[in-house]
N, C-alpha and C positions, 0 to 999 in steps of 0.2 A: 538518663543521668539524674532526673528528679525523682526517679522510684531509687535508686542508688542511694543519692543523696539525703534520702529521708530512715533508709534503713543503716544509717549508721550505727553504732552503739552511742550509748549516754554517755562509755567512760569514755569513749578515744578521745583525746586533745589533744594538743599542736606540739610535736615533737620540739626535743631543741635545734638549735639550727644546724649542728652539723650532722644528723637524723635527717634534718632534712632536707640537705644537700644530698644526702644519699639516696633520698627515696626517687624513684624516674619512676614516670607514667610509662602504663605499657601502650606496644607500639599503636593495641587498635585505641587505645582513647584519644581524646579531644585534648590536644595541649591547652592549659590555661591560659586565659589572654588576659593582655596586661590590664590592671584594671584601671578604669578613667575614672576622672575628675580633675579638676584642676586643680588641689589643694593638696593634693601629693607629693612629699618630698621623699629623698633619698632613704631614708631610716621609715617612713611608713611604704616603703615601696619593699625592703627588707622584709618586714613583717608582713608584711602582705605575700610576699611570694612562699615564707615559712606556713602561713597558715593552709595556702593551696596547695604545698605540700601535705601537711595534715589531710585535707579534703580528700584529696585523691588516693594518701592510702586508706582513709575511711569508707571509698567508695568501693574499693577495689576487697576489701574483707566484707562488705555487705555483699557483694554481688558472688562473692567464693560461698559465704554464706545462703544466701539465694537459691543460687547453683547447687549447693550442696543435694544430694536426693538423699531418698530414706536409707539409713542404714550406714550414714558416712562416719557419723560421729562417733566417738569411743566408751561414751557414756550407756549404749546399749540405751536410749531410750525411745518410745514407740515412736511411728512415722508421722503421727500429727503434731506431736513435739517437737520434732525435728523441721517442720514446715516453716516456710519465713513468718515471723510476730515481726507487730507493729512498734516502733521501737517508743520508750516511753519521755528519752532524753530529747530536747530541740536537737536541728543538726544545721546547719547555716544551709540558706535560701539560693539554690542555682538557678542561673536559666540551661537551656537545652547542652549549650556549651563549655558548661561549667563554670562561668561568670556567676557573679553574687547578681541575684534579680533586685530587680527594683520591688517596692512594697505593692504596689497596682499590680504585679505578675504571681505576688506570693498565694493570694487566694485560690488564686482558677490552676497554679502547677499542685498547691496542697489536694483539691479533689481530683488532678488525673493521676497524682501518684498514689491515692486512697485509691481509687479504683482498679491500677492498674497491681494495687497491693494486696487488693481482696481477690482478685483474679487467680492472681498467682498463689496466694492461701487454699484457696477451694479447688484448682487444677494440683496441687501435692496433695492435699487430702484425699482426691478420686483416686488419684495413681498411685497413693500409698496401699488404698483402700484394695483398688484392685491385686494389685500383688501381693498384698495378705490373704486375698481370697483364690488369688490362682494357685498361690502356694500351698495353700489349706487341701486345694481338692484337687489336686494331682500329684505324683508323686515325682515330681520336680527335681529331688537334689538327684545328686551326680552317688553311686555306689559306694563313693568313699564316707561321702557325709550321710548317706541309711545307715551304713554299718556301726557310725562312731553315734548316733540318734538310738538305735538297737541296743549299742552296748550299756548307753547311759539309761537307759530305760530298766533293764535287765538289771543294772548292777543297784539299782535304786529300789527296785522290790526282794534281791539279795538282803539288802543292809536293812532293810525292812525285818527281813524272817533273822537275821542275825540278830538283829538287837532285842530279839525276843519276840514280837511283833504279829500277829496273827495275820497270814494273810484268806483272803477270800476266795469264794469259790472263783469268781470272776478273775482274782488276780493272780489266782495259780494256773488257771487256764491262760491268760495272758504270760506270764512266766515260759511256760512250754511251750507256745507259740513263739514268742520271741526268743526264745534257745534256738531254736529248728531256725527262722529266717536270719539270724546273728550269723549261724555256723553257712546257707546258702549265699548271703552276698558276699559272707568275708572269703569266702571259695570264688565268688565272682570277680571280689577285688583283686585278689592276689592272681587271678590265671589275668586279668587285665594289664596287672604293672609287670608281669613278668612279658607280655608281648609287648610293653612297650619302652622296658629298661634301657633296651639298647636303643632307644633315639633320645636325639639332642631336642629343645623346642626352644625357639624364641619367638616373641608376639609384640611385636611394636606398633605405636599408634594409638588413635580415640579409641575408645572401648563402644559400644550399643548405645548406655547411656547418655555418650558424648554426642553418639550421632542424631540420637531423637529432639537432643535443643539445638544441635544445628541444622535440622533437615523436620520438622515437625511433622509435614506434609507427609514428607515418603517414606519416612521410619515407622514401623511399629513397634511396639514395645514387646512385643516375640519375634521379631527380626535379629538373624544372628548375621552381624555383624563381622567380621575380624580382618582390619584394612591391610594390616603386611606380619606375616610370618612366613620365619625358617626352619626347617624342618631336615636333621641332616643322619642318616645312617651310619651303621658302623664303617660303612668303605663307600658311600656314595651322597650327595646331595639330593633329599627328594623333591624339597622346596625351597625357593630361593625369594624373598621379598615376593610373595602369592598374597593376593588377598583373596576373601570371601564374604560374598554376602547371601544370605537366604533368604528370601522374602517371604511373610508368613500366609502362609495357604498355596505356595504352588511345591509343585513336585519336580525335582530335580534329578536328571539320567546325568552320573559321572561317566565320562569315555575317557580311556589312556590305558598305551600298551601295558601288560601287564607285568608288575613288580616297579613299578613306578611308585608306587605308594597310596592308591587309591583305596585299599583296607588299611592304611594307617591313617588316612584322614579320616577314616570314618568312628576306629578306635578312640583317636585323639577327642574330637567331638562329645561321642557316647562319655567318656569316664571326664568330661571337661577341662580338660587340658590345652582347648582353644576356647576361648570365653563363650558361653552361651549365656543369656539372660537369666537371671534364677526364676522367674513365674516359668519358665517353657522347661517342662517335662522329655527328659531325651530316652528316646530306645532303641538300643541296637537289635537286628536278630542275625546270629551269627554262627548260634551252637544251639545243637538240640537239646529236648529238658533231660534231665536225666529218670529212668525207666521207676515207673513207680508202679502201685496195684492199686491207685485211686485212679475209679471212672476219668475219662480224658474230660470230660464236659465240665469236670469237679477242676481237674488242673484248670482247664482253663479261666472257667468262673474264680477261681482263687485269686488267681491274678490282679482281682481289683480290692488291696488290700485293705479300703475303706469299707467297702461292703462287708468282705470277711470280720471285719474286728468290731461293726456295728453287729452283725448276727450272733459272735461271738457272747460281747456283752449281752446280747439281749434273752439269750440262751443261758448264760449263767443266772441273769438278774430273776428271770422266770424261775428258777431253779429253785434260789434263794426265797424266794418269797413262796412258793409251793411249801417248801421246809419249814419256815415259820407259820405259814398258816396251820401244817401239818399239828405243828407242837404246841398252836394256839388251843387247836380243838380236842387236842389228847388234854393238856392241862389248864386250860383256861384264860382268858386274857389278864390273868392278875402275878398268872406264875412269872418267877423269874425268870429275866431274858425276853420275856412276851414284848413285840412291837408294839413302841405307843402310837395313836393315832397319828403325829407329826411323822413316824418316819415311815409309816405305809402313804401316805400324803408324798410326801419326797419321793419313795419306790416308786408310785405310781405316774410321778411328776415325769422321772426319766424314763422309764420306758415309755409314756407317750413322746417323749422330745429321739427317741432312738426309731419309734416307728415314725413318726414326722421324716427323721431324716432316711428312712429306709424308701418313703411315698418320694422325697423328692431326688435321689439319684437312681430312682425306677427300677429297686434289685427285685424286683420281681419277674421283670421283664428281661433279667440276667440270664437266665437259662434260654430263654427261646431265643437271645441274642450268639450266644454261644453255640446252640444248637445251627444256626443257623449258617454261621460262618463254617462251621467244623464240616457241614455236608457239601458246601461249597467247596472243599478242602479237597474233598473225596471220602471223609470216613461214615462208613453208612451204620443206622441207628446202632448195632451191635458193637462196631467198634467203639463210638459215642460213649457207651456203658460201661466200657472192660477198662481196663487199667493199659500202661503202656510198658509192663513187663516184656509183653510177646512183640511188641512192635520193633523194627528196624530201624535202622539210625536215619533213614529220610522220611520217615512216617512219624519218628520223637520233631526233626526238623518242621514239621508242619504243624503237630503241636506248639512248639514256639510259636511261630508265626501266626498260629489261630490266638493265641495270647494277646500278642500286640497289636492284631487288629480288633480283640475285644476291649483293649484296655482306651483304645485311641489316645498312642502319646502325642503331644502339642510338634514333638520334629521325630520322624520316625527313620530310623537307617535299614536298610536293606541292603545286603554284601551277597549276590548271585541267587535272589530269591527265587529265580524260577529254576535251580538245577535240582532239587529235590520233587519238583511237582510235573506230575503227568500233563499232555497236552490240556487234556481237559480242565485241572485244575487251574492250569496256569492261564486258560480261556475267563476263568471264572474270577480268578483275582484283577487283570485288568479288567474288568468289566466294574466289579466292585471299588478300585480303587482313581477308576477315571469319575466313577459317578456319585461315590458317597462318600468321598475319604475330605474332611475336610480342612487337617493338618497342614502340612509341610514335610514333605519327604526328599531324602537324598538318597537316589540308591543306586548300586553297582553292577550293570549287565551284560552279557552281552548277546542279549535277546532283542534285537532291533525290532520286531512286531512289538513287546512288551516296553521299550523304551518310546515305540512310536504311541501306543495306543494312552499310555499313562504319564507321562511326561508332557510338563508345560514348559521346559526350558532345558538346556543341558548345558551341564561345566565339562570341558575338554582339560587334560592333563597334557600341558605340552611343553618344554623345555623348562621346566620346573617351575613352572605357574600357572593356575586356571583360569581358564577362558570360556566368557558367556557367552551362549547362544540361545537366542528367543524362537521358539517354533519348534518343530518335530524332529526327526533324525533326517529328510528328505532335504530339508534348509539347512540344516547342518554341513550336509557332506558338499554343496555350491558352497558353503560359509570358510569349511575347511580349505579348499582349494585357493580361496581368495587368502587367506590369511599365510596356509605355502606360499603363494607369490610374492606375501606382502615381506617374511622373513626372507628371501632368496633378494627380495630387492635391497632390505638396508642392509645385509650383509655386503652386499655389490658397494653399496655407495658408500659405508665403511671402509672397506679397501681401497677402493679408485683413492676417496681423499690419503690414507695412510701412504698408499704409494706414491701420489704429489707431493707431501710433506717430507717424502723422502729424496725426494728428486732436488727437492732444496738441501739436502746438504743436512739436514738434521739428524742428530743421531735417533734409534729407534725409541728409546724412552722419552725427548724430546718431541719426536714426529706424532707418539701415541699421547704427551698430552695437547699438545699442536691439534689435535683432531676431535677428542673430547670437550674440549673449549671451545670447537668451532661447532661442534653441531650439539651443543648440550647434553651431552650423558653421561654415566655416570662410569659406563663400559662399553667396550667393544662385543657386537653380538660376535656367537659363538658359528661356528661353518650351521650350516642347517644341516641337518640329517636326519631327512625323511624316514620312518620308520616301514619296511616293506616286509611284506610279507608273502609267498609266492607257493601255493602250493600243487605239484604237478603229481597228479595221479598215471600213471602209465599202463594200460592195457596189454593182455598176455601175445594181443595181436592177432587172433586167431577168436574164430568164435564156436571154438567145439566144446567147452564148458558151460555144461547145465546142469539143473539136479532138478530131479523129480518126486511129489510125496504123493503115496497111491494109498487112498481110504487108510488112512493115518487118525487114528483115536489116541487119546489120550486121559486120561485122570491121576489122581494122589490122594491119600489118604489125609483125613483131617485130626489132626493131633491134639485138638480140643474134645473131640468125639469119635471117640476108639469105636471103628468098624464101619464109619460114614467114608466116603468118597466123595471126589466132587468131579465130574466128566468139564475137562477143559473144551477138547474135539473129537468132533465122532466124522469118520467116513470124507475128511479132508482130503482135497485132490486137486493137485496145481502143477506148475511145471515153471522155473528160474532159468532166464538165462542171459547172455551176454546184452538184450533189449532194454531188459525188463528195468523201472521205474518204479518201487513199491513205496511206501509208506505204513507202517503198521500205527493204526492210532486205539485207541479206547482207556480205560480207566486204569489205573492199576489195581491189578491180581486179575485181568481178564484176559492173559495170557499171551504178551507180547513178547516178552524177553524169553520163555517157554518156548515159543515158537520157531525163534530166529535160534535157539539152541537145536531143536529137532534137525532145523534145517540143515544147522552146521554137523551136524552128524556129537554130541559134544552129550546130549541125551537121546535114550530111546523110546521110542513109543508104545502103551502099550501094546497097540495094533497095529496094523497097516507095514508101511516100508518106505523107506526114505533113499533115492538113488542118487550116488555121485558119478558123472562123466569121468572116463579113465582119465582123461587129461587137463583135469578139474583145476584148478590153481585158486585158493576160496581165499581173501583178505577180510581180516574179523577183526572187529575193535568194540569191547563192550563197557560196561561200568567199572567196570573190575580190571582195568587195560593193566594196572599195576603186576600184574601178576604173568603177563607174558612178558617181561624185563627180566633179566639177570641182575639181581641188584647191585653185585659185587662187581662188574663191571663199568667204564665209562662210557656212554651213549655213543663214541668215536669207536672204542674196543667192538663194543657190542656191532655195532654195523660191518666194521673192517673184519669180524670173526663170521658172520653171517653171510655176508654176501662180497666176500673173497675180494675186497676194494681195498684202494689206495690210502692214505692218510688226506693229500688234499681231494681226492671226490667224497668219501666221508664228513671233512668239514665242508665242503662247500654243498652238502644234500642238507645235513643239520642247518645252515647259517640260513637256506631257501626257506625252512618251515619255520624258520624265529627261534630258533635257538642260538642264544648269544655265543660267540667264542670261547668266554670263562668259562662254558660251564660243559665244555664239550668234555673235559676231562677228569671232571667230579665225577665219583660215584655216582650211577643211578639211584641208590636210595636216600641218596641227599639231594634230588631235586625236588623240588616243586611237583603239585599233579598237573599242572597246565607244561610244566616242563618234561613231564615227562608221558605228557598225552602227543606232545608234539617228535619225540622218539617214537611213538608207538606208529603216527601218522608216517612219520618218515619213510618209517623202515615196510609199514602198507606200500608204498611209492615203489619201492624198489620191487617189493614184490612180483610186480605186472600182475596182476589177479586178472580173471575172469570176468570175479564177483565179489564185490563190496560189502558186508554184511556189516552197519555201522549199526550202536546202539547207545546212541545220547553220547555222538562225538565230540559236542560244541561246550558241555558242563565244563571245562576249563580254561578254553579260548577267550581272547580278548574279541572288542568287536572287529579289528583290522584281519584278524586270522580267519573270523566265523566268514568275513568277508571272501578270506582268498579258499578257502575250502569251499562255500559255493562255486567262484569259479573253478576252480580246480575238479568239483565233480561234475559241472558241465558239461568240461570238456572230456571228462573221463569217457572212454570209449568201450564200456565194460557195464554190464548190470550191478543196481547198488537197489538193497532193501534195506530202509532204513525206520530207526525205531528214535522219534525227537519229538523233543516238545516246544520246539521252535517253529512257530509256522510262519515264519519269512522262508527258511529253509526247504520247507516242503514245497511252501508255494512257487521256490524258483528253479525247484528242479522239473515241476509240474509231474511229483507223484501221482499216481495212481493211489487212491485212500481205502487199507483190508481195514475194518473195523471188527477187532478182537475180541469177543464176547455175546454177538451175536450173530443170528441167524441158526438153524437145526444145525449146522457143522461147526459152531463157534468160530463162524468168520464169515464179514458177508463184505463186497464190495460196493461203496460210496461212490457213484456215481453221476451224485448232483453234484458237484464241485466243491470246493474246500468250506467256502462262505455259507453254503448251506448247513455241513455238517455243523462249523459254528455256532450258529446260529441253533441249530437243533441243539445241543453241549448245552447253551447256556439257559433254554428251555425247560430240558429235561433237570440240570443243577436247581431251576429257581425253584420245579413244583417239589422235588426232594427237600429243600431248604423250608419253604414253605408249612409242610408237611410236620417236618421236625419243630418248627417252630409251634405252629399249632396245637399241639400234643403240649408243650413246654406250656406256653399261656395258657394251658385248663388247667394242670397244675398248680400256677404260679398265681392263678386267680381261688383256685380249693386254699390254698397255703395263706393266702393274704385275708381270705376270710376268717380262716380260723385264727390268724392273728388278731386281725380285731374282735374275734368274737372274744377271744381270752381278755383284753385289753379291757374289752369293755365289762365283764365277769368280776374283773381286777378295781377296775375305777368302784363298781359298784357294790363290791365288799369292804373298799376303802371308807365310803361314806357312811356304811354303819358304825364301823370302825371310832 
């Protein structure tokens, strides 16, 4: 109240009185007590109560003032301006309660509200300070606001060359650069608001800011905050009064069935459409980059477009000055146009302030950083080099990815990052992001090894609002069960009362709010309905299907080098059958999805021979599942046309694999791939197969389904060779592990157990990564030399100068 009451303004003075009958103290302050004395009459008891009117709205604009953080005011001016000043007017003398003090109390409250004045001066200066410098050195804003910073930049060296204006080498180089990233986020903005036109948003409550002076201790100032939004689709509710908070530095596993809306929260976040702090940098990865012929190592290092635009100038600035020295020493330093000493002095000023800032955000050590993550990746030093023309759309996807783990944004989003990445890679990224990632992450999987290994915490999606859980996905699934019991119980005690209420004779609108009055809320919960998932694989019953490959070789031609070959297997020899437990693991391009094709008879070898049992019945489901669908049918048609069934056993096979009722009657090509991996599974079911031949089944499943398809291939009574990159998967089925790429037949079998092979992965990744890196830092130390050798070359032609 005495810091309050000292930051009044000079001008406020004592309203008139019916001002001041108006004005009420808010509910959390101190009501004014009456003031003593015994020489007070009715007319100065008047004025007296006017004047603690005045006070109190004096105190209440100081402290909105106070309160106020950087950036509130309209005036646009900088954050220490903005900081509370010392006010220069008297203000009337309170005690704690807002009583006038005696003159004995006015010295000793003058030095704690000085104290607790300068306090509060120097904590907004820090925090100003710091968010001018988080903002400076990452790339912070949300896509909409680079693009409209792009444009203004762009259209200001426009009006420049318009108005006649000469521009630089530097600044034409800057021009072309900014056209090219103008034209890629404003493509980023637009495919963003088009996925998310069709939702509603509302965001009620304190914002972050709010939360850091009410919570000091537990907030950070990159804690994303957001205490109640709703979130409503074209035909459904996704969110209903949810809140969130992110805490800064842990990593968060979203779970909830899917099409709940857990890739639009993620959307919404990324392009800031739920409040995020402006110092905290957001990055989603979601889509591959698009196919370019610059080296992958160059995409990725680009990525950090502080470094780029510092190398950029510094490359121009050399340029320029190269040019004038040139024309110094053809015509002499007298000719016209010759640099006077003042501005090679200048020249040389900035380019040591551009290499200062090159030593301190360590671009030197950008390649080998890059290098490093990309082998981690899986791409080995050739692909590093080549451009990503030739590459595939989940080999562009891991270039993204290698991006935003070189760029390290302050909250980073991840929407099913391990379905693009081979076992081993995706061995390698939690390794890397359990032990060196030091952000905050939110990501979407449903990879329970990868949620278990990398996750501090997990948000559950469950009747249209998130729920925390502290600990692994093991704590989770005990966590879940309690929290089932907990909605199945108020739902029970919701009703028991509605139906008392009713027994009294109340009508039903009456009884429902008879019931909300009694147990305070706001609504009646909704029935529960547990989300299940059931999937039953069925066996041909019989175990006379096998297949056999006898000395089976194989190679292809390499299209990079007309007349090279590359031998995949030579002199391969196995035998499949209704027992068998495989797992096919190794890198990608070491010939695992090749192989499970030989097997299926689907390719031919160029050697050897591949045998099917006459009464073979083989169930296949690969990457590509899209393509054994009839599109122009509905997943009902298409079942009921196949395997000669009824309309309710049709829906009732569809509703067992998670396929909602709505959508049994859409066209196949209007579903979802997770909706229509769960067709492809189905219709395997009815099958009865022999033999299983899965190939990264799970890339569209939620965790509840990845759940019932292990059980489900448990109990399956049929051999299944499977090609994933999930290793809870492998490990519950207790594969046998072929490791694809080695050994003289290009396949050898793993033996030591899953953990070992692990373990060996992340080994073999680091001395790769290692390797690459190495090679980068002799470079990057030859490069850093010759930069200052030039620098110092520059200084020292300056001084004669």
């Amino acid at each position: 109240s005495r810091l309050r009451a000292r930051m009044a303004p000079k001008s406020a003075g004592a309203p008139k009185p019916s001002e001041a009958k108006a004005a009420k103290p808010a509910k959390h302050e101190p009501k004014a007590a009456k003031a003593k004395g015994g020489d007070d009459d009715k007319a100065s008891k008047a004025n007296s109560r006017a004047q603690k009117a005045a006070d109190e709205e004096a105190r209440r604009a100081a402290r909105e003032q106070m309160l106020a953080g950087p950036g509130s005011d309209d005036d646009g001016g900088s954050a220490e301006d903005e900081a509370p000043r010392r006010p220069t007017g008297k203000a009337p003398t309170l005690d704690k309660f807002g009583n006038t003090a005696s003159k004995a109390g006015a010295s000793e409250s003058a030095k704690t509200a000085e104290l607790e004045l300068a306090r509060a001066e120097a904590r907004a200066r820090r925090e100003a300070k710091a968010a001018k410098d988080t903002e400076e050195d990452s790339a912070g804003s949300g896509p909409v606001d680079l693009v409209a910073k792009r444009v203004e930049e762009t259209a200001a060296l426009r009006a420049k060359a318009a108005a006649g204006g000469k521009l630089s080498n530097k600044e034409k180089k800057l021009l072309s650069q900014l056209d090219s990233r103008v034209q890629d986020e404003a493509a980023e903005v637009a495919e963003i608001d088009s996925g998310l036109s069709a939702f509603s948003l509302s965001v009620r409550g304190s914002t972050v800011a709010e939360g850091e002076e009410a919570d000091k201790d537990s907030v950070s100032a990159t804690d994303v905050i957001v205490p109640c939004f709703s979130v409503n689709a074209p035909a459904r509710v996704l969110f209903r009064d949810a809140s969130l908070r992110l805490a800064s530095g842990r990593r968060y596993g979203l779970l909830g069935p899917n099409g709940h809306g857990k890739s639009t929260l993620l959307k919404l976040l990324a392009h800031r459409r739920l409040p995020v702090p402006p110092g905290v940098n957001v990055l989603l990865v979601e889509q591959e980059v698009s196919a370019s012929d610059t080296p992958v190592f160059e995409q990725v290092i680009a990525a950090d477009y502080k470094r780029a635009a510092l190398l950029a100038e510094e490359s121009a600035l050399a340029a320029e000055m190269d040019e004038a020295d040139q024309k110094e020493q053809e015509s002499g330093s007298d000719a016209k146009g010759a640099w006077s000493g003042a501005i090679w002095l200048e020249k040389v000023k900035r380019l040591e302030f551009i290499a200062s800032e090159l030593d301190a955000i360590c671009a030197d050590a950008a390649e080998a950083v890059a290098r490093r993550i990309l082998a981690g990746l899986g791409f080995e030093q050739q692909m590093q080099d080549a451009g990503s023309l030739g590459l595939s759309g989940g080999w562009r996807m891991r270039v993204a990815l290698a991006r935003a783990l070189f760029i390290k944004p302050q909250l980073l989003l991840l929407d099913e990052p391990t379905n693009h990445l081979d076992l081993d890679a995706v061995l390698w990224l939690e390794d890397h992001l359990a032990r060196n990632w030091k952000g905050t992450i939110l990501t979407v999987s449903h990879d329970v090894d990868f949620l278990s290994e990398v996750c501090t915490d997990l948000l559950t999606l469950d009747s249209q609002a998130l729920h925390h859980f502290g600990g692994n996905i093991d704590r989770y699934a005990e966590m879940r069960a309690q929290l089932e019991a907990k909605k199945n119980s108020e739902y029970a005690s919701q009703q028991k009362a509605l139906k008392e209420s009713r027994a009294k004779g109340l009508t039903a609108e009456k009884a429902l709010k008879d019931v909300l009055k009694k147990l305070h809320v706001p609504a009646l919960r909704e029935k529960p309905r547990e989300y299940q998932v059931k999937f039953n694989f069925h066996s041909a019953g019989d175990k006379e299907g096998a297949i056999s490959l006898q000395d089976i070789g194989f190679f292809y031609s390499i299209d990079s080098q007309p007349g090279s070959t590359r031998q995949l297997f030579n002199e391969l020899n196995f035998k499949l059958d209704s027992s068998s437990r495989i797992a096919l693991v190794g890198a990608n391009g070491s010939g695992k999805t090749t192989l499970a094709r030989l097997i299926a008879g689907e390719l031919q070898p160029t050697s050897g021979e591949v045998g099917h049992s006459r009464r073979l019945t083989l169930g296949r489901f690969h990457q590509h599942f899209d393509e054994l669908l009839p599109s122009e049918l509905s997943p009902l048609a298409f079942l009921q046309k196949t395997y000669d069934m009824d309309e309710q056993e049709g829906r009732k096979t569809l509703g067992m694999f998670g396929l909602d009722g709505a959508r049994h009657l859409i066209k196949i090509r209007d579903l979802s791939g997770g909706q229509k991996a769960r067709v492809v599974l189905a219709s395997l079911a009815l099958k009865r197969p022999h033999i299983l031949l899965l190939d990264e089944p799970t890339n569209h499943l939620d965790l509840e389904s990845v759940e019932a398809l292990v059980d489900g291939l448990k109990l399956f009574d049929g051999g299944v060779l499977l090609i994933s990159h999930d290793a809870r998967l492998i490990a519950a089925l207790e594969c046998e592990l072929w490791v694809c790429g080695e050994g003289p037949s290009g396949l050898r079998v793993e033996r030591r157990g899953f953990e070992k092979y692990r373990a060996d992965i992340l080994l073999a990744v680091e001395k790769r990564a290692q390797k690459a890196a190495a090679l980068a830092e002799a470079r990057a130390a030859s490069q850093r030399a010759a930069r200052l050798k030039r620098l110092a070359l520059r200084r020292e032609r300056t001084v004669k100068t």
